[in-house]
C-alpha positions, 0 to 999 in steps of 0.5 A: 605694257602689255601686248593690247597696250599702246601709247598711241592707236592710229585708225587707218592704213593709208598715207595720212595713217602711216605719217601719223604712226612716224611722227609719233614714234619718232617722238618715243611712243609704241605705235600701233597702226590698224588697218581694215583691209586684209594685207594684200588690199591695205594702203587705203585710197593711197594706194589707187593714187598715182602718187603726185603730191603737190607742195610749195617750192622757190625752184630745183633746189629746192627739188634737190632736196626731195630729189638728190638724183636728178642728173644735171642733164635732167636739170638743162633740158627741163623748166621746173618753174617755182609753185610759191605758197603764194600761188598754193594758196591762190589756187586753194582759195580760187577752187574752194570759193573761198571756202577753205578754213584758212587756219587749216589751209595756212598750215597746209601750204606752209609745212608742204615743203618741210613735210615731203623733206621729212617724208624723204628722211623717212625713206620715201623717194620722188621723181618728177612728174614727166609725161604728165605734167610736161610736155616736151618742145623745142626739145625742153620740157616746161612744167605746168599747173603746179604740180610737179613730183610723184612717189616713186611707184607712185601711190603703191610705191609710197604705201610701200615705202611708207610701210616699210618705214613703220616695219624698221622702226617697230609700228606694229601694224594689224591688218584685217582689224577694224576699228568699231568703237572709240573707247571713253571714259565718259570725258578722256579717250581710254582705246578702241574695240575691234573686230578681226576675223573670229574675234572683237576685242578691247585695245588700250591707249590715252591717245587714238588718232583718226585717219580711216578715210571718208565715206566715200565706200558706203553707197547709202551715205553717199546718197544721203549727203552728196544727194540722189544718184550718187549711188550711181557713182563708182568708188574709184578706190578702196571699198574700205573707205565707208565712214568709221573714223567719221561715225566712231568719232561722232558717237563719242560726241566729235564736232562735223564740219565741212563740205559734206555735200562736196566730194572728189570725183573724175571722169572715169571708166564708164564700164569699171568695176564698183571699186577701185581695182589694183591691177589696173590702179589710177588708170581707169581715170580719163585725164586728157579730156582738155584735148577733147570734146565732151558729148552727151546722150543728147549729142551736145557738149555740156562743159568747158574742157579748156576751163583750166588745166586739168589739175583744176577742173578733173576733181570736180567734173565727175559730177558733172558728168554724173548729172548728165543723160544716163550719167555718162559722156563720150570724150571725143579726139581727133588725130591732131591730139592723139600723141598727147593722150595720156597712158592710162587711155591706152590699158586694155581695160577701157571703154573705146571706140574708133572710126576713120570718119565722123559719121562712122563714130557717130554710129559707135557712140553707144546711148547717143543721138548720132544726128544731134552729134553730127550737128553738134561737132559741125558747130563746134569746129566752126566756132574755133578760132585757128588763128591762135596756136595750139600749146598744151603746156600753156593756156593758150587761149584757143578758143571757141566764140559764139557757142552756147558752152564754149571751150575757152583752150586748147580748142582744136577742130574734130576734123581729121580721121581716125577719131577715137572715143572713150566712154566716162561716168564718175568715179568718186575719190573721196568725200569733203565733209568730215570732223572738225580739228583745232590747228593741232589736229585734235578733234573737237566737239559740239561746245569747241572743245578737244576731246582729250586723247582723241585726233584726226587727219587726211580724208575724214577732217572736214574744212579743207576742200569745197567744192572742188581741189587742186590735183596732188593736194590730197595726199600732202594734206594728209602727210602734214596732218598726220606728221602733225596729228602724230606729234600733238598725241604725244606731246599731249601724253607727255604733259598730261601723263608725265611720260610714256613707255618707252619705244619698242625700236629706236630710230627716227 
């Protein structure tokens, strides 16, 4: 096999790429994996991640066995609860509106837990998810949301990880080298054209798997699906992410599908660069907004930030706040909340004010109207029922009454100095929409029929998501379909093909 000659071509370089690439080696095949970004910006979206993953599991045994090195002092001083396949698919039905493609979702939630075993057989180690996703009382941490487990390292940890995993077991890797065209025969796949620096050039193999992201980087594809304004928006990732995989594939034929007008997107740093940076990673994300208020220009709440845990409603307030007066908002906390913030509010990076007293802040919140503000918190602690106690690891069912949008938890009063508010507007993770897959991953065209030699998994299959997502569902999205994409490439090659070369290092 010549150097140009692979069994099988991954497109991409992020978690769902690398998952891919493992599973297709680890079934004999020489691996190659492309991916766009220089070296030192490689990993995709997986690398702006903070590496929480969400999978199904009966309780911390199962943990055990993603996690060996939990201490049993760990172990006594934390509920780890269970998160069912039940409750998984509860929770992707209930946020996609029923939406969700219910043969994609079924083996989502089912291979969850095999899968992050398999990834941990793959090297990858895991930590549960203290400080975010519990807090601590009467001495015990409880976790909620059903999100449990991160990377360790978090998403640079498992792109790392991960590489390393493909360098051990001889997956050739190309950086710099962008994919531009899907090679056919006219009916089977044949390989890929790419462009590196000084050079365009052929690249063989009968099996080519997509996994090169949405189109969340391409500011005019943004606007032309997602709809006006979406330009606005900034990139909360990779500015790689531009919608190859998508449009390579439906050159050649390939079937969209999904939720093309739908898309993940936060609240985020308002005064952020137009991508994602990786020194500062995650943590221009604004994610303890549960505990505040949201204002306006108009000075007016306009959302619910106690609808649900944030895992629930982070992905999809983006928008929201893109929609409103000059696509931003303030979030709003008082003193009585302040130990609850997330680190991410406290990088130098951010967009901050401070002030001992209402009127004091009202005079900082640049682009808002300080009389309508001043009115706005007035009646919005009246509303508060402080019968009802505050508890962060619970929907507590704090609530306000009488309001034109009220907060239905966590509801405290803006009452007592000092105040500090963080400025947001949207950044966009990545889009839904993206290329239909049959239950084994292989992409299907217009008639409802696989391409030969041609599959796809993670951010640029269609079907999944609508609407909104449950936090940590996509990085484990990608790893099931990639560890599936990988073994259907080579279990197609070997049937329709008698065989494939021999692989260039052994190893599982």
């Amino acid at each position: 096999m010549s150097a140009d000659q692979f069994d099988v071509i991954v497109v991409g370089g992020g978690n769902a790429a690398f998952c891919a690439a493992l599973s297709a080696q680890e079934q004999g095949a020489r691996v190659l994996v492309l991916e766009r970004a220089p070296e030192d910006e490689a990993g995709g979206n997986t690398r702006f991640t903070a590496g929480n993953i969400r999978f199904a599991y009966r309780g911390v045994e199962d943990l055990r066995e993603i996690m060996p090195d939990l201490t049993e002092d760990e172990i006594a001083i934390t509920d780890f609860g269970t998160y069912t396949e039940d409750q998984f698919f509860d929770d992707m039905f209930r946020v996609t509106r029923n939406r969700t493609d219910p043969n994609l979702c079924e083996i989502l939630v089912r291979r969850s837990f095999e899968t992050m075993k398999w990834l941990r057989g793959k090297g990858v180690r895991f930590v549960p998810i203290w400080g975010q996703q519990a807090f601590k009382i009467d001495g015990r941490f409880r976790f909620w949301g059903g999100l449990t487990v991160a990377a360790w390292g978090g998403g640079p940890g498992l792109v790392q990880a991960e590489t390393d995993a493909a360098k051990k077991r001889g997956i050739e890797i190309r950086y710099a080298t962008r994919a531009q065209e899907i090679l056919t025969d006219g009916f089977r796949v044949e390989g890929v054209r790419v462009k590196s620096p000084g050079r365009i050039y052929d690249l063989k193999a009968p099996c080519v798997i997509l996994a090169a992201g949405g189109f969340q980087g391409d500011a005019e594809m943004r606007t032309r699906y997602l709809g006006p304004g979406w330009e606005l928006a900034k990139v909360r990732g990779t500015r790689f992410n531009t919608g190859d995989g998508i449009k390579m594939a439906l050159e050649i034929g390939a079937s969209p599908f999904g939720n093309y007008s739908g898309c993940h997107a936060v609240q985020w740093d308002f005064n952020a660069p137009e991508y994602g940076d990786l020194a500062v990673g995650d943590a221009f994300q604004k994610h303890s907004y549960p505990w505040s208020v949201l204002i306006n220009a108009d000075g007016r709440r306009f959302l619910d930030e106690g609808a649900d845990f944030r895992n629930y409603t982070y992905a999809k307030y983006g928008r929201v706040v893109l929609e409103q007066p000059g696509n931003f908002a303030w979030q709003v906390f008082d003193r009585k909340v302040a130990a609850q913030l997330r680190d991410e509010y406290r990088i130098k990076q951010v967009t901050k004010v401070r002030a001992d007293t209402l009127e004091e802040l009202a005079g900082k919140l640049e682009g808002v109207d300080a009389k309508a503000f001043l009115d706005e918190i007035r009646a919005y602690n009246a509303a508060v029922r402080q019968d009802i106690p505050f508890n962060p690891n619970v929907k507590d069912g704090r609530r306000t009454e009488g309001l034109a949008v009220d907060k239905t938890n966590w509801a405290n009063t803006i009452d007592e100095g000092p105040f500090e508010a963080y400025q947001v507007g949207c950044g966009i993770t990545f889009t839904f929409g993206g290329l239909r897959i049959d239950t084994e991953a292989r992409v299907l065209d217009a008639d409802g029929q696989a391409i030969p030699g041609l599959y796809a998994c993670g951010e640029l299959v269609g079907g999944i998501f609508y609407f909104n997502y449950p936090g940590g569902s996509g990085l484990i999205n990608g790893a099931v379909f990639g560890k599936l994409a990988g073994a259907t490439a080579v279990a197609d090659l070997k049937s329709n093909l008698g065989g494939i070369a021999a692989p260039v290092a052994a190893g599982a």
